[in-house]
C-alpha positions as CSV (number, residue, x, y, z in Angstrom):
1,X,0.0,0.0,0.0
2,X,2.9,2.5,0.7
3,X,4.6,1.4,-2.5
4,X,1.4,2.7,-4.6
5,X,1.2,5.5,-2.4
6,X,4.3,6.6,-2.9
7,X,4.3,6.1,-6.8
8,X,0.6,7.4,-6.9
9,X,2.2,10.8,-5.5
10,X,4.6,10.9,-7.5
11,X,2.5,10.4,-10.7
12,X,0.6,13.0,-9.8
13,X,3.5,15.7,-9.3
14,X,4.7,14.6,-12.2
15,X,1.5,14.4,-14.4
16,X,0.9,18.1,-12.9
17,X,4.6,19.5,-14.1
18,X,3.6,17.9,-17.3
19,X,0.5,20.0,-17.6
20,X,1.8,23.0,-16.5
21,X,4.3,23.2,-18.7
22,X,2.3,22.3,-21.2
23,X,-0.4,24.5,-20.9
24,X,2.4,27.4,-20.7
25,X,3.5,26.8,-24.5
26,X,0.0,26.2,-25.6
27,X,-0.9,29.8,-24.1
28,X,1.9,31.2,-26.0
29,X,1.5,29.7,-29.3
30,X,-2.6,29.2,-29.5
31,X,-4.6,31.2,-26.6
32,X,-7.7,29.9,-27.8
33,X,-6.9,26.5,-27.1
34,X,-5.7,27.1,-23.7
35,X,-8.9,27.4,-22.3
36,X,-10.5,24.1,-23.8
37,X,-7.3,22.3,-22.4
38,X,-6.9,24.2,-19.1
39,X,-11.2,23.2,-18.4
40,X,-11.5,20.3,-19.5
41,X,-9.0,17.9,-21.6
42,X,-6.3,18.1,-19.1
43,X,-8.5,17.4,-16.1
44,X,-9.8,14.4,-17.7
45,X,-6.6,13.0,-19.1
46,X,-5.3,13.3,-14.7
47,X,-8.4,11.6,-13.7
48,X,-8.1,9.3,-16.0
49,X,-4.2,8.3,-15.4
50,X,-4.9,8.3,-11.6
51,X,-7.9,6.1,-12.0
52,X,-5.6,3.5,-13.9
53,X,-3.1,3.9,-11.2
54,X,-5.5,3.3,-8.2
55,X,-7.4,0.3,-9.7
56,X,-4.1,-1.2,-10.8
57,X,-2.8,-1.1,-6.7
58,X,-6.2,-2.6,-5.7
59,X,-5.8,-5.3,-8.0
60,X,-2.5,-6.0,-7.3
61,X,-2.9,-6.1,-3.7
62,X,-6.4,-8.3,-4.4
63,X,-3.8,-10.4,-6.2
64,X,-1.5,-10.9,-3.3
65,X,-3.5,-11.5,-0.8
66,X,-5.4,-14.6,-2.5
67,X,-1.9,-16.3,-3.1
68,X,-1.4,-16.0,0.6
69,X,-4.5,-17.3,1.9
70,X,-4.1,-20.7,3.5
71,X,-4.6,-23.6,1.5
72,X,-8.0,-24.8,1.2
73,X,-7.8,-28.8,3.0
């Protein structure tokens, strides 16, 4: 659970540096744009990720902790 805490946070820095700079040069070279990205494209690409990331943990700890339930007799 920390492991995909810890890589959850830093997916979401990192996601967030990605957007930032992003939505810097799309300001500069297309205003217009900006706002359609800023509102509601790059929200929905984070939620999106994020959602990957957290079912992905749950499943993986799912995963784990049927292979370490005792053996049925």
């Amino acid at each position: 659970r920390l492991t995909g805490l810890g890589l959850g946070i830093l997916l979401v820095f990192g996601l967030n540096q990605v957007r930032l700079v992003t939505l810097f040069y799309v300001h500069r070279s297309d205003p217009s744009l900006f706002n359609l990205l800023h509102g509601t494209v790059a929200p929905i690409v984070l939620i999106i990720i994020v959602a990957l990331h957290v079912f992905y943990w749950m499943d993986d700890g799912q995963a784990t902790k049927e292979t370490n339930a005792p053996a049925a007799t």
